[in-house]
VMD Tcl script that draws the C-alpha trace (Angstrom):
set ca {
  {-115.33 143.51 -86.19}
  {-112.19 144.59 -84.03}
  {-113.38 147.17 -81.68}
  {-111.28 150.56 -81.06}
  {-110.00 149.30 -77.13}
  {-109.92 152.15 -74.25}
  {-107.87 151.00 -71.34}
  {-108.97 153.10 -68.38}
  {-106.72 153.10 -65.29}
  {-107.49 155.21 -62.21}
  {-104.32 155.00 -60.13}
  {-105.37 154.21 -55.96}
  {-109.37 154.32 -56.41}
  {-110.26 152.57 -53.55}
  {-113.46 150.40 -53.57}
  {-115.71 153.17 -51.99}
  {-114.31 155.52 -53.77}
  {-116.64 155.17 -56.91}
  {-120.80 156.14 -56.38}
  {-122.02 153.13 -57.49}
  {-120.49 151.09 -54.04}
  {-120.36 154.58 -52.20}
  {-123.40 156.90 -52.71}
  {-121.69 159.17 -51.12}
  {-118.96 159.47 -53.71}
  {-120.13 161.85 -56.93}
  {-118.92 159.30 -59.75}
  {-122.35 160.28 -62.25}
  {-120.11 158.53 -65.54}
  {-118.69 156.04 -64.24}
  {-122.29 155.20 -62.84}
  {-124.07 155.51 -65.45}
  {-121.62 153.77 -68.00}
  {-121.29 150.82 -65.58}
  {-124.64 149.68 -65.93}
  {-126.65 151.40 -68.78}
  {-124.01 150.67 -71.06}
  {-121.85 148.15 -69.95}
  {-121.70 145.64 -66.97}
  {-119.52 145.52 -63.51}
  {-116.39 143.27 -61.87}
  {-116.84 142.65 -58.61}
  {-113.80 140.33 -58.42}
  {-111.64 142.46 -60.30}
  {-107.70 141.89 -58.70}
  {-104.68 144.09 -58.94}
  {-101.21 143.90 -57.02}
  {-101.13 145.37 -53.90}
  {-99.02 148.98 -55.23}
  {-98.64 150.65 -58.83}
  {-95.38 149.61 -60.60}
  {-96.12 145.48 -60.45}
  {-99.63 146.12 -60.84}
  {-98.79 148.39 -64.66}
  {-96.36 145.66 -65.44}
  {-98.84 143.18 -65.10}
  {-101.52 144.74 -66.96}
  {-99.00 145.57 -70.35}
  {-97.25 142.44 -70.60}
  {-99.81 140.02 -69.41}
  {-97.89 138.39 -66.80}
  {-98.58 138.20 -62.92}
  {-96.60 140.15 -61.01}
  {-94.23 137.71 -59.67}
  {-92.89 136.70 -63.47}
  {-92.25 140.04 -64.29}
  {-91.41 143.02 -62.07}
  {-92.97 142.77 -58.50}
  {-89.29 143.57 -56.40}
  {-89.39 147.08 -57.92}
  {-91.81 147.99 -55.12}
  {-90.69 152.00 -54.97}
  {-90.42 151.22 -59.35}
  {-91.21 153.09 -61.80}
  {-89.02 155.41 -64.22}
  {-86.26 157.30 -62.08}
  {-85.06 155.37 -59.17}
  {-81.04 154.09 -59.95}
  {-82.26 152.04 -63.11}
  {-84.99 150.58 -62.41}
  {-88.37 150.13 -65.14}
  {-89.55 146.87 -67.29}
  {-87.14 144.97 -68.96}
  {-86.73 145.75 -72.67}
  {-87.57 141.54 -73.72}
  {-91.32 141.59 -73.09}
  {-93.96 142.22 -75.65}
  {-96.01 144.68 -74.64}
  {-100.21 145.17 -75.25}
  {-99.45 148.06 -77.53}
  {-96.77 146.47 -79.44}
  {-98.76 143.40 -80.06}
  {-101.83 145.86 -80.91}
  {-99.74 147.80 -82.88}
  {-99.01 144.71 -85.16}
  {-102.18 143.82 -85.53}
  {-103.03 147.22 -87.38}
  {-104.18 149.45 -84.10}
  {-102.96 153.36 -83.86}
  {-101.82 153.56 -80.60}
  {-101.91 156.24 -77.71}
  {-100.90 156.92 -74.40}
  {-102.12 159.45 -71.75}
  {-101.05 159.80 -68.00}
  {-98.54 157.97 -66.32}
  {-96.30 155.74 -67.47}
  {-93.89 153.91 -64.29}
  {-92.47 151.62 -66.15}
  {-89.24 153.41 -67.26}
  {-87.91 156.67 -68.26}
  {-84.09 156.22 -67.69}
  {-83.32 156.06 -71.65}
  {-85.62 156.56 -74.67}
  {-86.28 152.53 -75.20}
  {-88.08 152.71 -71.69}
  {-90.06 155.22 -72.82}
  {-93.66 154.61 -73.87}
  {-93.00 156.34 -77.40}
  {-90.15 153.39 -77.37}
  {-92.57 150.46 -76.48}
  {-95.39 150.51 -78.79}
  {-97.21 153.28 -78.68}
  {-97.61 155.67 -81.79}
  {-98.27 158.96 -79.69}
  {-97.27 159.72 -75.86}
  {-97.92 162.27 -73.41}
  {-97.52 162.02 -69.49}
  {-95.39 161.72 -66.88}
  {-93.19 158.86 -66.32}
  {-92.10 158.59 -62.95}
  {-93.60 156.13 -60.53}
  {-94.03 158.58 -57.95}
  {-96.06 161.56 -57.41}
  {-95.80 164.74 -59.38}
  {-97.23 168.45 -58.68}
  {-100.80 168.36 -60.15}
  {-100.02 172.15 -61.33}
  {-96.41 172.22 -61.89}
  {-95.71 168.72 -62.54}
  {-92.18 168.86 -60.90}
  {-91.52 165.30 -58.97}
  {-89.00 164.54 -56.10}
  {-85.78 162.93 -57.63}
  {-83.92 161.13 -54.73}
  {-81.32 159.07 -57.30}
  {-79.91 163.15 -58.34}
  {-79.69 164.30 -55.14}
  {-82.04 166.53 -53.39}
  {-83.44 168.40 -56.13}
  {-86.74 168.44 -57.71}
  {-87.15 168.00 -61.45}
  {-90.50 168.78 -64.12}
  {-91.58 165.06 -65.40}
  {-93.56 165.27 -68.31}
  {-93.12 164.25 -71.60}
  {-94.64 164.52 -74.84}
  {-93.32 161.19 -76.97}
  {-89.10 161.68 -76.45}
  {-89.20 165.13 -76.09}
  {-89.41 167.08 -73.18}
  {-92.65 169.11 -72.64}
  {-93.76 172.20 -70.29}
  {-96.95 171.42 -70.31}
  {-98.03 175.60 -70.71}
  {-97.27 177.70 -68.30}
  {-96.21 176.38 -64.70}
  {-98.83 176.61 -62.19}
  {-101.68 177.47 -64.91}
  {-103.02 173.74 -66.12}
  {-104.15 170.97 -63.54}
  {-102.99 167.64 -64.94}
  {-106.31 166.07 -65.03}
  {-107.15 168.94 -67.50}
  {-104.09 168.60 -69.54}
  {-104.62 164.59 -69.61}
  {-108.53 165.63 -70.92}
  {-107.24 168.06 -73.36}
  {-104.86 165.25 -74.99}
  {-107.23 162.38 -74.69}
  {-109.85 164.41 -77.01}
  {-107.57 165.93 -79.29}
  {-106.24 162.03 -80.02}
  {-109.60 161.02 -80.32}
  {-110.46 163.24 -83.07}
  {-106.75 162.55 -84.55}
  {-108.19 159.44 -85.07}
  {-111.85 160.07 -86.24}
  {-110.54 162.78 -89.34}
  {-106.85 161.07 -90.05}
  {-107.18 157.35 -89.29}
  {-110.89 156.21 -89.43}
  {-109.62 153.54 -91.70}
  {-108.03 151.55 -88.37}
  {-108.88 150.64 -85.16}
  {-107.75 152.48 -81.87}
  {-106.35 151.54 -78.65}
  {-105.91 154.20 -76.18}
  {-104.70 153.68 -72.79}
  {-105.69 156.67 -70.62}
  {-103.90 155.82 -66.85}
  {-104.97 159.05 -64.84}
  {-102.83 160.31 -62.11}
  {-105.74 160.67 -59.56}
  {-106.36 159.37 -57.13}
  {-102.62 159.40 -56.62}
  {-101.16 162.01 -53.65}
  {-100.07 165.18 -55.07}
  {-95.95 166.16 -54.26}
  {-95.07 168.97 -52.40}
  {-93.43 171.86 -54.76}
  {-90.08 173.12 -53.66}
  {-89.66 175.54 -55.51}
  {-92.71 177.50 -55.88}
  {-96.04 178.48 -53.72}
  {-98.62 176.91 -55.92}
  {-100.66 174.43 -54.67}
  {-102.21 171.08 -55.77}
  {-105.69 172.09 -55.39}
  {-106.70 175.59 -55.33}
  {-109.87 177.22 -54.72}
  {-111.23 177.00 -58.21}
  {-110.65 173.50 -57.63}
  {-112.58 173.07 -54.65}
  {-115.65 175.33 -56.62}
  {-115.39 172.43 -59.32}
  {-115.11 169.01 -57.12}
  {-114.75 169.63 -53.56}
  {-117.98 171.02 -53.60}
  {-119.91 167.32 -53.12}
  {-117.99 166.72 -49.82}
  {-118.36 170.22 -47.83}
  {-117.97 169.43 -43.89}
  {-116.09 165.88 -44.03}
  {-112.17 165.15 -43.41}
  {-109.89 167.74 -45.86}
  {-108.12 164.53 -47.02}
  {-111.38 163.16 -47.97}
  {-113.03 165.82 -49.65}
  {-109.64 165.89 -52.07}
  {-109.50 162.51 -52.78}
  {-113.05 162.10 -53.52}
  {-112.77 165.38 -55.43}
  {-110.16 163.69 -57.07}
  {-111.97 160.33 -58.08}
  {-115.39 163.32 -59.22}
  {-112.71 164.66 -61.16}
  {-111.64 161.44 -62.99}
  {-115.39 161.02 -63.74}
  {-115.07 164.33 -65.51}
  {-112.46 163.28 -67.71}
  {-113.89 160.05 -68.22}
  {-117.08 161.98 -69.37}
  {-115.36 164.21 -71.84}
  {-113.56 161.19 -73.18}
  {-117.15 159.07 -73.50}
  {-118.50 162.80 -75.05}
  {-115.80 162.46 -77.83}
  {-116.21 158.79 -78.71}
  {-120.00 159.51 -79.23}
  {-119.44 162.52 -81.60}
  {-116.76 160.86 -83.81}
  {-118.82 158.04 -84.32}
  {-116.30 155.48 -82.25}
  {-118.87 154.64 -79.33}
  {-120.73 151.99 -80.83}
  {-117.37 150.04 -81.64}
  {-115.60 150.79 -78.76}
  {-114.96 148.80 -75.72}
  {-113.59 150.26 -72.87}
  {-112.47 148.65 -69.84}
  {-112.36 150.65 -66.22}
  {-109.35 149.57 -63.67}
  {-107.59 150.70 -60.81}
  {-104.03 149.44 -59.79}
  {-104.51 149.21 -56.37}
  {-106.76 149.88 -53.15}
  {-106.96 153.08 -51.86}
  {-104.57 154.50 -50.36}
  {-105.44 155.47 -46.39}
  {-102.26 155.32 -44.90}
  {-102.21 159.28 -44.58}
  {-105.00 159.06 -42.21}
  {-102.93 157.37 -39.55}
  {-99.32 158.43 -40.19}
  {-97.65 162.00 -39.93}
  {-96.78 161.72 -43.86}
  {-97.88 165.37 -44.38}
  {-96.25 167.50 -42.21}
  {-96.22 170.66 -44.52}
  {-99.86 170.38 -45.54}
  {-99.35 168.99 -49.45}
  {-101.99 167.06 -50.54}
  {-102.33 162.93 -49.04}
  {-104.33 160.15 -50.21}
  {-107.05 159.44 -48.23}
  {-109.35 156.43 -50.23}
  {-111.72 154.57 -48.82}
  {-112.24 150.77 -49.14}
  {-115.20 150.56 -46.67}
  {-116.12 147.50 -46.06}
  {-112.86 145.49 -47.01}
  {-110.06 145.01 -45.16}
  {-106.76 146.90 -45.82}
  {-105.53 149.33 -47.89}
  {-102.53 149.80 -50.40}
  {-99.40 148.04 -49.80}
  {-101.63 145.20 -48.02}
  {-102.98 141.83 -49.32}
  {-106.30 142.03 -47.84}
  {-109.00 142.72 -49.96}
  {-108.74 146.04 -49.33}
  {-105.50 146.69 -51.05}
  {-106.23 143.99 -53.94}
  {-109.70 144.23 -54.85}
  {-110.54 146.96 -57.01}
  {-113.82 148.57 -58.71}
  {-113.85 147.91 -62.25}
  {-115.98 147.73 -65.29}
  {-116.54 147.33 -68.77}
  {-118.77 149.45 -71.07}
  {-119.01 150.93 -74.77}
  {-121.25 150.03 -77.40}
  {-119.12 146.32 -77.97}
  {-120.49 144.87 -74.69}
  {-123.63 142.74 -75.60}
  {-126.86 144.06 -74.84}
  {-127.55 140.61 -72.90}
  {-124.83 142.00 -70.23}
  {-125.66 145.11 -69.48}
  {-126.62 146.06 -66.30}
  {-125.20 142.87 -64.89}
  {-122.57 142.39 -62.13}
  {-120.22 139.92 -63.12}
  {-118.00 137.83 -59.47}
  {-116.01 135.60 -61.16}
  {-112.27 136.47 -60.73}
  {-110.23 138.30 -63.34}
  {-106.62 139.71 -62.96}
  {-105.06 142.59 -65.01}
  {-102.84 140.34 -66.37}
  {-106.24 139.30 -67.88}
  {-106.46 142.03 -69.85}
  {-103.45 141.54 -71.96}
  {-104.37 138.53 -73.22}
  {-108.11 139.15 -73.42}
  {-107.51 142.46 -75.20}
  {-105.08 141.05 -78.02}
  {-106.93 138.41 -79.02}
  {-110.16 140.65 -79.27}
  {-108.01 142.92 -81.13}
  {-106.96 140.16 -83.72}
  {-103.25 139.87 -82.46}
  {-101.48 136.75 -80.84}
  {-100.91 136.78 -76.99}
  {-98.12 134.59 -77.10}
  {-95.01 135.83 -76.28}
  {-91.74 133.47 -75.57}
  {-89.00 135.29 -74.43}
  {-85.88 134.19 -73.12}
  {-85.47 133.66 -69.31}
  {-89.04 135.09 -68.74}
  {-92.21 132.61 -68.29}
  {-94.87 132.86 -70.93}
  {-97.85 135.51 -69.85}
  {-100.60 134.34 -67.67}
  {-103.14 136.01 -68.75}
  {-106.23 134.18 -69.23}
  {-109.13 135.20 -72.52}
  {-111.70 136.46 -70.51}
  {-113.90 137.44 -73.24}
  {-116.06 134.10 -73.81}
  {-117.48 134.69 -70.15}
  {-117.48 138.45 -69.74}
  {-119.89 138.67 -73.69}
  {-121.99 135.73 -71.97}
  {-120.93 132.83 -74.18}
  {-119.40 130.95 -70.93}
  {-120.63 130.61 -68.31}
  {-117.96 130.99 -65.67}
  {-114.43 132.74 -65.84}
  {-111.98 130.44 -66.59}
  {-109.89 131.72 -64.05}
  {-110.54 129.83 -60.15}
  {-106.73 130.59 -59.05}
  {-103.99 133.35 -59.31}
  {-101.19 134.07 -57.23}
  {-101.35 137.93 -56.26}
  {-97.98 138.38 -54.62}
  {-94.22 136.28 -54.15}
  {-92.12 138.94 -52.82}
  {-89.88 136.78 -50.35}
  {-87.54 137.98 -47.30}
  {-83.98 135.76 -47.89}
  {-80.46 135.91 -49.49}
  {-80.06 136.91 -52.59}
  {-76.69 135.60 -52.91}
  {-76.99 134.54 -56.61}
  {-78.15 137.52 -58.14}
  {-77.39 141.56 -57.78}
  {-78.91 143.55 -54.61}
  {-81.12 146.28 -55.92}
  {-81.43 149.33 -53.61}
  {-84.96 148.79 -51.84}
  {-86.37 152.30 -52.41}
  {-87.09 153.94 -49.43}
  {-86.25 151.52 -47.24}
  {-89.51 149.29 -48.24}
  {-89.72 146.01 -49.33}
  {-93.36 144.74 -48.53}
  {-92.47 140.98 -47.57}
  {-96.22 139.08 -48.91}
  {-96.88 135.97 -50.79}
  {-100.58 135.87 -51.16}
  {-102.60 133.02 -53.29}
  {-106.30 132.75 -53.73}
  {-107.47 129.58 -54.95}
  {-111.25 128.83 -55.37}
  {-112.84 130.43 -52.13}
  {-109.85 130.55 -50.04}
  {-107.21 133.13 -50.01}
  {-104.05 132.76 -48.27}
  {-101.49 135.74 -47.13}
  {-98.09 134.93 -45.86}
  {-95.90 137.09 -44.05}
  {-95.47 141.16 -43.13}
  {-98.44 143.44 -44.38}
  {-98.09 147.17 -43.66}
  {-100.51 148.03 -40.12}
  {-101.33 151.31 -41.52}
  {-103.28 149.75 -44.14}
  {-104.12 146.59 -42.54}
  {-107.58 147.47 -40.58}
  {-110.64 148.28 -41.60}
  {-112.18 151.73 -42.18}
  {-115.38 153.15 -41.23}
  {-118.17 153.68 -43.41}
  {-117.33 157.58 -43.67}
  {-113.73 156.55 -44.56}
  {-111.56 158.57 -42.07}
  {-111.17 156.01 -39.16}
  {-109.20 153.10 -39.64}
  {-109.68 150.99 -36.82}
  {-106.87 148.88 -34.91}
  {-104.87 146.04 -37.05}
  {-103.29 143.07 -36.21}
  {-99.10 144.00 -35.87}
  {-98.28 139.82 -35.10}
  {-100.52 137.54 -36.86}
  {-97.94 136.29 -40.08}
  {-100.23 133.65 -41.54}
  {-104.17 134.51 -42.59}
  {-106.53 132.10 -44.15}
  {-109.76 133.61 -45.40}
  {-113.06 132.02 -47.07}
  {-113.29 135.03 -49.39}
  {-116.77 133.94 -50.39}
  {-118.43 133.88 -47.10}
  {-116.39 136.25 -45.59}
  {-115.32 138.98 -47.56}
  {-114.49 141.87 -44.78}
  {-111.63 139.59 -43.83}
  {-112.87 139.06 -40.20}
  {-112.27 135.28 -39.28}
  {-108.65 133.91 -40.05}
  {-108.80 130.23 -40.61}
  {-105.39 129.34 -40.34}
  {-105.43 128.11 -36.33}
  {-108.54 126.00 -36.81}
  {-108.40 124.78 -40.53}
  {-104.80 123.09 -40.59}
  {-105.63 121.09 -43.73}
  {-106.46 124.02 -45.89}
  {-103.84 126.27 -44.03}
  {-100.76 123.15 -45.49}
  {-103.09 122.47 -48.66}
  {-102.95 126.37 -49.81}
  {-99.49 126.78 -48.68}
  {-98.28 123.77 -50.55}
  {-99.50 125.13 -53.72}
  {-98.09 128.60 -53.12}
  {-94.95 126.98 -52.80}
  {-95.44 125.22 -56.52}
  {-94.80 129.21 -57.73}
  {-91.60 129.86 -55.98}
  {-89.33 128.30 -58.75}
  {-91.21 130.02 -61.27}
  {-90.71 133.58 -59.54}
  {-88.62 135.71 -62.18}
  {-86.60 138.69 -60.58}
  {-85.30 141.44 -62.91}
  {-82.72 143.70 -62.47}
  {-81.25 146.46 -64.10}
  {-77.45 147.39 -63.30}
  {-75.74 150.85 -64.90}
  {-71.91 150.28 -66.62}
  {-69.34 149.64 -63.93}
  {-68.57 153.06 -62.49}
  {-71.25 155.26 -63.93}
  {-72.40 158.20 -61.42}
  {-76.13 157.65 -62.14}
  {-76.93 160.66 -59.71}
  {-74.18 162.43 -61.27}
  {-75.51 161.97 -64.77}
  {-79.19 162.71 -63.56}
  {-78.42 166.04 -61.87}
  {-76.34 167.13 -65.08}
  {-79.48 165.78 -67.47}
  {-81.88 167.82 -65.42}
  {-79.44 170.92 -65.75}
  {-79.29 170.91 -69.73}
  {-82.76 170.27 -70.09}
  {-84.52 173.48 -68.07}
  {-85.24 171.25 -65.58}
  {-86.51 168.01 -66.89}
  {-85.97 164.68 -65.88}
  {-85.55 162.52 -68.79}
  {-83.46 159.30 -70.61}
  {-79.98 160.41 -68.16}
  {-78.95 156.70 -69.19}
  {-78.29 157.88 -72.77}
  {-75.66 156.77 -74.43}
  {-74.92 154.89 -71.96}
  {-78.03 152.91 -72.16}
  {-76.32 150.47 -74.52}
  {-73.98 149.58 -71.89}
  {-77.00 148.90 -68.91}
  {-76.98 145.14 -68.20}
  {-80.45 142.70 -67.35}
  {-80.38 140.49 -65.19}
  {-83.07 137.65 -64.87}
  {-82.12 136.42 -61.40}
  {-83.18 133.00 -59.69}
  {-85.92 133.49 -57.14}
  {-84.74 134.47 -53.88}
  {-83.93 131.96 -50.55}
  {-87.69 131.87 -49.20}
  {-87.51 131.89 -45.62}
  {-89.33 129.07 -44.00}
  {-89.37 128.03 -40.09}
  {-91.59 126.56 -37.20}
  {-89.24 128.41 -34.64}
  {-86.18 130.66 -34.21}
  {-84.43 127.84 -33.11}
  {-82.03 127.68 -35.70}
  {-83.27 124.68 -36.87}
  {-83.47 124.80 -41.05}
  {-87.05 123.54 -42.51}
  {-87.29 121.26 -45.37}
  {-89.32 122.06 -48.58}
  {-89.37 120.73 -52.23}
  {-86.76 118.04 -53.03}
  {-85.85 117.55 -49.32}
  {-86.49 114.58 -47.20}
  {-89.06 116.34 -44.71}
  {-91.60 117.93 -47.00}
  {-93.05 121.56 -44.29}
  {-96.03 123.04 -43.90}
  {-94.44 125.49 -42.13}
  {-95.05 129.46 -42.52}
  {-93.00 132.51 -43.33}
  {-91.19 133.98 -40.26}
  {-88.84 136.71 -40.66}
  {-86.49 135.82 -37.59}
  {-85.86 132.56 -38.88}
  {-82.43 131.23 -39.51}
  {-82.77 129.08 -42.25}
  {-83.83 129.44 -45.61}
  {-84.59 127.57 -48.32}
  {-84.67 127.84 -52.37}
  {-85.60 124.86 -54.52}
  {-84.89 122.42 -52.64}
  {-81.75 123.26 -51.21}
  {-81.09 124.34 -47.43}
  {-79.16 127.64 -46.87}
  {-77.65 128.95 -43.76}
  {-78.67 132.53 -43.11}
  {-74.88 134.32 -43.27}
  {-73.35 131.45 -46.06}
}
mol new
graphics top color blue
foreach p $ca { graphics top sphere $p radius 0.5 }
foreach p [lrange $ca 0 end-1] q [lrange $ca 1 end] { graphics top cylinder $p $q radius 0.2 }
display resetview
């Protein structure tokens, strides 16, 4: 029997921030459904931010082979999004004879209408598709690539959609509303078929600061209804965790639904978060003007968002519905699983084929996790995975995308077996570790560029290897570098002399303020590139002196240093400046 599949995605739920790792957290749902009716991943991994993380988790690829330099991705930065050649999890469920539905936020694309989710596979849509936050009242989002203006992000399939009133329905809510009312679409119209609804939740994400009205992201009714649990701690605390309580409300209301159509016994529903939470806010003047920050809590891992540590990687997760086995209930599951996972694991359950060959792309990675997570294996199959390859070098042979923001978070991170390596510059704000009550982030490490951890025995990150355990330290680092020629880097580049801001600014205009598809018609024009992987910076000194790697006659062991002066990129040596 193919079960109806409920993809769950809490966007920067930190590992603390759920009540069964936290009891200070009021998560009663996610609790109960965790272990009454389902089981929990304690080895659950995502990429270290959203966009590479999503991309992973739809097309079944790690992050490295598909889109991991977007890093400020998502739908409206100058072209950026997924590239069209994938197959995505809907489309392949959607084959197989699924209805399909989407709810929340999108951040893969929203430039033209084949980005959009109504575009890739998915039979209804409703959300938001920008990668970055939106008002949780008025749903308007910052839109740097049109100017300074603010634009409303929300759509309901193509069309553009106002969501009610401005300033009268809370997100969450409106993401509730539309995940029941597709629910019992299904249960009256289309009982005859299986389901798959992917519900990805805008908390615990930051709210955005509305220019253009007073309303606020969480207002006193809100605080009546979840900041009630956390009276007396940290402001930023009380709304995130208010946040996660409220994701547990929708989650609720979604579980209430399946069990009065009739769907919960044959549903299987899988609970993710794209990243660690988020506490940058706690240590950085982000918020001048008071909007709402992130504050999550990942106490007692190291790191945060935008790190490698476990922290930022790690996530809570779970499965539950009637499907799961009544052998595995209650359980806690360690062995490792990646979202890419998911793709692959959730096709094949769903009666489709995973395989997907596409043109300059490397087939998915996603592993079948399903013969150890029902209890038929004993083990995962997976013991490796490569979490991040983003590189510092020249990108000489392929287009320069703008790095939004200024960011690009150099990491190449690998965990194989019990050891986890981490390579290169990790963000200090969300490098340390947090205090139980998750407001004080202590000191981090600005200097250290190489970290070897036994992720077993130490989990909290607290005794690097790399100085004393040379022959794991050039073991590990050897088989990172195995990945670099298989690192896929897509870019998206408008028609020669298109004004994208130009075009954006006059889209939102005609469209009462939307953002929306700006490319079109000139989408047909927009060009992919699938670009080599980039020079990979390797040195034992600033000396100017280049290192050798694969194919060259002094194999290195050497580490990532950003000063260096010599790069490398499959085997051949290339002067910084050539």
């Amino acid at each position: 029997m193919r079960p109806h599949i409920v993809l769950w995605l809490i966007d920067d739920q930190g590992w603390s921030n759920i009540g069964y790792n936290n009891p200070d957290v009021h998560t009663p749902t996610m609790d109960k459904l965790s272990s009454l009716h389902g089981f929990r991943l304690t080895r659950q991994y995502s990429h270290s931010w959203c966009t590479p993380s999503r991309a992973s988790l739809m097309t079944g690829r790690l992050p490295h082979h598909v889109l991991e330099k977007d890093s400020g991705g998502g739908s409206f930065e100058t072209l950026s999004g997924l590239s069209q050649k994938p197959t995505l999890l809907p489309q392949k469920l959607k084959r197989a004879g699924y209805r399909t539905a989407f709810v929340g936020k999108w951040d893969l694309g929203g430039d033209s209408i084949a980005q959009l989710p109504s575009s890739r596979g998915f039979d209804v849509s409703h959300g938001f598709m920008s990668a970055r936050a939106i008002h949780y009242y008025s749903h308007r989002a910052n839109t740097p690539e049109c100017g300074s203006e603010q634009a409303i992000d929300w759509r309901a399939g193509a069309e553009a959609w106002n969501g009610g009133p401005q300033g009268e329905i809370y997100s969450m809510d409106l993401f509730a509303d539309r995940i029941v009312d597709e629910i019992g679409t299904h249960a009256t119209e289309h009982m005859g078929r299986p389901f798959f609804l992917y519900a990805a939740l805008q908390a615990m994400h930051e709210g955005c600061k509305d220019e253009k009205s007073s309303f606020t992201d969480f207002d006193s009714g809100w605080y009546e209804r979840f900041g009630a649990n956390y009276s007396g701690l940290d402001p930023n605390v009380v709304r995130a965790n208010g946040l996660a309580t409220h994701a547990d409300m929708v989650l609720n209301q979604t579980y209430a639904a399946l069990v009065q159509h009739g769907m919960w016994g044959s549903t299987l529903l899988v609970h993710l978060s794209d990243n660690g939470g988020d506490y940058a806010s706690m240590i950085t003047d982000r918020d001048p003007n008071g909007f709402f920050q992130a504050a999550g809590n990942n106490f007692p891992l190291r790191g945060g968002k935008k790190s490698a540590f476990e922290g930022g990687v790690r996530v809570p997760a779970f499965v539950t519905g009637g499907m799961v086995p009544e052998k595995r209930r209650g359980r806690q599951l360690s062995g490792y699983v990646h979202l890419a996972d998911w793709f692959t694991t959730l096709v094949k359950l769903g009666g489709g084929d995973p395989h997907d060959d596409v043109p300059g792309f490397p087939s998915p990675d996603g592993m079948d996790m399903w013969g150890w997570l029902s209890g038929k294996d004993a083990a995962s199959p997976r013991t490796s995975m490569l979490l991040g390859l983003v590189l510092r070098g020249k990108q000489a042979e392929a287009p320069k995308v703008p790095q939004h923001g200024g960011h690009v978070f150099e990491q190449a991170t690998l965990i194989n077996g019990s050891l986890k390596l981490i390579l290169g510059e990790q963000q200090c704000f969300n490098g340390g570790w947090m205090t139980a009550d998750g407001v004080s982030p202590s000191e981090c490490d600005t200097d250290t560029q190489r970290w070897l951890f036994d992720i077993q025995a130490d989990p909290e990150e607290r005794q690097n290897l790399a100085e004393t355990h040379s022959w794991a330290l050039q073991a590990m680092t050897r088989l990172l570098m195995e990945h670099v020629s298989t690192q896929t880097q897509f870019f998206r580049t408008p028609p020669a002399g298109f004004n994208v801001s130009a075009a954006c600014s006059s889209y939102i205009a005609a469209n009462d303020g939307h953002i929306g598809p700006f490319m079109e018609p000139e989408t047909a024009q927009v060009s992919e590139f699938l670009g080599p992987p980039p020079s990979v910076v390797l040195s034992n000194s600033n000396d100017g002196s280049c290192c050798q790697w694969q194919g060259c006659a002094q194999p290195s062991t050497t580490l990532l240093d950003p000063d260096a002066s010599c790069c490398i990129s499959c085997g051949r040596a290339v002067r910084h400046g050539a």
